[in-house]
C-alpha positions as CSV (number, residue, x, y, z in Angstrom):
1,X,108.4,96.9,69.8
2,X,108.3,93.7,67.5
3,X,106.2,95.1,65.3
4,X,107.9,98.4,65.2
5,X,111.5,96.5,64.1
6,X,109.8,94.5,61.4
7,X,108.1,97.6,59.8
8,X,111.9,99.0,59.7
9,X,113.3,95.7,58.3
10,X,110.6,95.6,55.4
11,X,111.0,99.6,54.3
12,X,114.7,98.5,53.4
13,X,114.7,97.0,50.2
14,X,118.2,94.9,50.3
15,X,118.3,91.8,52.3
16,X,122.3,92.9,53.5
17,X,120.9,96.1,54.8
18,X,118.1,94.7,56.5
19,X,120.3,92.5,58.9
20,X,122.7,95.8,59.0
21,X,118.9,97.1,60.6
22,X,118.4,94.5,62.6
23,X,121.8,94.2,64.2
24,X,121.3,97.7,65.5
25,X,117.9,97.9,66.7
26,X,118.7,94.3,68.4
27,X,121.9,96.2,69.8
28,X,120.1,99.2,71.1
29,X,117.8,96.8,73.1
30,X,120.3,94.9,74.6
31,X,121.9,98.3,75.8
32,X,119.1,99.7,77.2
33,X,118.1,96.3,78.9
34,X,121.5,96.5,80.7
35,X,121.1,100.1,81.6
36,X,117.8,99.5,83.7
37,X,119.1,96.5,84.7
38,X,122.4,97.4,86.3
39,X,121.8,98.1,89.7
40,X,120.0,94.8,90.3
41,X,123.6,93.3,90.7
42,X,125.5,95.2,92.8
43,X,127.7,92.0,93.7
44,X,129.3,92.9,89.9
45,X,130.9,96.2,91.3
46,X,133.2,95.1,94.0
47,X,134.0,92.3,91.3
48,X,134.8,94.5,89.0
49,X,138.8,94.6,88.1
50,X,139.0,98.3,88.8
51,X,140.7,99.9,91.6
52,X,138.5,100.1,95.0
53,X,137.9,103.7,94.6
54,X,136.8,103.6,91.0
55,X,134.5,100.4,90.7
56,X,131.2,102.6,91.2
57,X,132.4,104.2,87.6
58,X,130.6,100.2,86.3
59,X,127.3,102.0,87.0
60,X,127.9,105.6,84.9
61,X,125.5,105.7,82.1
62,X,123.0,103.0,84.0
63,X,119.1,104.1,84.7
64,X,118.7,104.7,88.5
65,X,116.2,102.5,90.1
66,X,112.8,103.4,90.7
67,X,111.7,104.7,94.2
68,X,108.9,106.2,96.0
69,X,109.8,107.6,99.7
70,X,109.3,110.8,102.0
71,X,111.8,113.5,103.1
72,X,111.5,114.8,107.0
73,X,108.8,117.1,106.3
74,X,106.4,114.5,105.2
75,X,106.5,115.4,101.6
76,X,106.3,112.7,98.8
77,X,109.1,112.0,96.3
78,X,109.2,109.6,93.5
79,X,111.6,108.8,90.5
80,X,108.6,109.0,88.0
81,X,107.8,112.6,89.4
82,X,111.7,113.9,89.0
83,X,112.3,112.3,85.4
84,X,113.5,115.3,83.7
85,X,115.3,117.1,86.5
86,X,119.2,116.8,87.1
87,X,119.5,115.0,90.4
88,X,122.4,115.4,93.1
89,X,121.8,112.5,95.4
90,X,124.0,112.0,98.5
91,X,124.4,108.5,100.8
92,X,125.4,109.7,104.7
93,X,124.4,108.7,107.9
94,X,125.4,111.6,110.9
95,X,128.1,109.4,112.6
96,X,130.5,109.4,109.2
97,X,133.5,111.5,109.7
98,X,134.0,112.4,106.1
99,X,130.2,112.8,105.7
100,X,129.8,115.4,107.8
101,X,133.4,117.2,106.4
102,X,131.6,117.7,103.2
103,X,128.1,118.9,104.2
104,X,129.7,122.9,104.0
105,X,131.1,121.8,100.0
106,X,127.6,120.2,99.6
107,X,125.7,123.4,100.6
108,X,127.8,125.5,98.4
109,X,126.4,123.6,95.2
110,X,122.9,123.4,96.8
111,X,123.0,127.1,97.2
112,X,124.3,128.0,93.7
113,X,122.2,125.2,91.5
114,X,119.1,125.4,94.0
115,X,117.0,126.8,90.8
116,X,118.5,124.1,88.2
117,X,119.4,121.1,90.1
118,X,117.3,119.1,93.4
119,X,119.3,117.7,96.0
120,X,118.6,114.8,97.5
121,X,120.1,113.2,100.6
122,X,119.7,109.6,102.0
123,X,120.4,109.0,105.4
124,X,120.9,106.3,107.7
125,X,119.5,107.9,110.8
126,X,115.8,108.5,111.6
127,X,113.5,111.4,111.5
128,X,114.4,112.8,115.3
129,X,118.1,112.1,115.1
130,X,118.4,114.4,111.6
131,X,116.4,117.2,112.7
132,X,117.9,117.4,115.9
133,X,121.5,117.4,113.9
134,X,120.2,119.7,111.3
135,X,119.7,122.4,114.0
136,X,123.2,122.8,114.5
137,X,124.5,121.6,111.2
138,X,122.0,122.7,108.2
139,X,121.9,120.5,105.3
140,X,120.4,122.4,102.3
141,X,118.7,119.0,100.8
142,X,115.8,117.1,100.8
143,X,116.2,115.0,103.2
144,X,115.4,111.3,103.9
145,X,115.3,109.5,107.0
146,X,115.9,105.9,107.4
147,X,117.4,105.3,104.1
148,X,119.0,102.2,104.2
149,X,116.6,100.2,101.7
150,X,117.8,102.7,99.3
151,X,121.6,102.1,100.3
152,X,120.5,98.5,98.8
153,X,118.7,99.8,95.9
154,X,121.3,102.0,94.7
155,X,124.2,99.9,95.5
156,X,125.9,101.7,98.2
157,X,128.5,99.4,98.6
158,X,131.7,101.0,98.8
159,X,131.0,102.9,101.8
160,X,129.8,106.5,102.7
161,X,129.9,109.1,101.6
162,X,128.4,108.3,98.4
163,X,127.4,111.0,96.2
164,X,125.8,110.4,92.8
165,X,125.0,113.2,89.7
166,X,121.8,112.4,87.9
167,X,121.1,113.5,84.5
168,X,117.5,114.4,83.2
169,X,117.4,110.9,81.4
170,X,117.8,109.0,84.8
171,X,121.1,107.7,84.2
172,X,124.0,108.3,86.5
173,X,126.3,110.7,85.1
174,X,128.5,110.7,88.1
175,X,129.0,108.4,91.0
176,X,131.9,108.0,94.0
177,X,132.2,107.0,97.2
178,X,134.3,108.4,100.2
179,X,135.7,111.5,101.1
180,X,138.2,113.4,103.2
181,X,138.0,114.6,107.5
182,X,140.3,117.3,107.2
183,X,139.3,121.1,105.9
184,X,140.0,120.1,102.4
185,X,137.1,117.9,102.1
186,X,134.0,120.5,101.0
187,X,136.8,121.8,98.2
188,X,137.4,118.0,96.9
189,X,133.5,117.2,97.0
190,X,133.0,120.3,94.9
191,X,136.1,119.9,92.9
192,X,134.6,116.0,92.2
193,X,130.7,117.2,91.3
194,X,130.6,120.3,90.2
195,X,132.1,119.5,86.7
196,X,129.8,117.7,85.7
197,X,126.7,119.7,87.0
198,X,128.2,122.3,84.1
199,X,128.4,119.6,81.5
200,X,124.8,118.3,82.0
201,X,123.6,122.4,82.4
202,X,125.2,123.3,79.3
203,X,123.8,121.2,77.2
């Protein structure tokens, strides 16, 4: 990398437009940096100044941490493996109310961006207790048991539901946290995501 920025600095021939150079590659590192480096923190997102419900917006644009784990089936997943893919991850655990309000909204987009988009869902409980619930209540994503080191990782700390839109970079697109128990929450968790699973698509 050093050697890259002073090869850049050198093919400019005026001194005021190399620090012009300079300034912007230094800037560009910096901003990167603080993109992978965001989610080690997470005590900076409840101090944000923002309102409760939007505080997780601090972490928008930020490169998701790097994980390795396996779904119910057995079946490996790893961030390196899914760079490149758009990414709907979801934080629940089966006794949250307003988790299990959405899981019918949650299906709908699973169903209709099943070929474009992988859904992933985090949950608290272990491997018996979510098959067992899944037999009455189908999720249609990945899921993985046992989750709560990845609660940590991803900063999960405003409370579930959390649901997060990946883009193919790795960086959060979307993030929020909570939801409705009434029959209006599938349409809000659609109304929140789907939006931005058409901006990422389209481009």
């Amino acid at each position: 990398m050093l050697l890259l920025i002073v090869k850049v600095i050198f093919r400019v021939n005026q001194i005021p437009m190399k620090l012009l150079v300079l300034f912007f590659i230094t800037l560009n590192s910096i901003s990167v940096y603080c993109q992978s480096e965001c989610f080690k923190d997470c005590s900076k997102v409840m101090a944000s100044k923002l309102p409760f419900t939007d505080k997780l917006k601090i972490l928008h644009g930020c490169s998701t941490p790097e994980f390795a784990t396996k779904n119910i089936e057995g079946e490996t997943l790893s961030s390196t493996e899914l760079k490149g893919k758009i990414l709907v991850i979801n934080f629940w655990y089966i006794g949250c109310a307003p988790c299990r309000a959405e899981i019918p909204g949650l299906n709908m987009l699973a169903e209709k961006y099943k070929k474009d988009v992988l859904f992933l869902s985090f949950a608290k409980d272990d491997i018996a207790s979510l098959k067992k619930f899944v037999q009455k209540s189908p999720l249609y994503f990945q899921l993985i048991p046992s989750a709560d080191k990845y609660a940590n990782l991803f900063c999960i700390v405003a409370g579930y539901p959390t649901n997060m839109v990946v883009d193919k970079e790795g960086k959060v697109a979307l993030m929020f946290s909570g939801g409705r128990v009434d029959d209006k929450a599938s349409e809000e968790v659609v109304n929140r995501i789907e939006p931005t699973l058409i901006k990422l698509l389209s481009k």
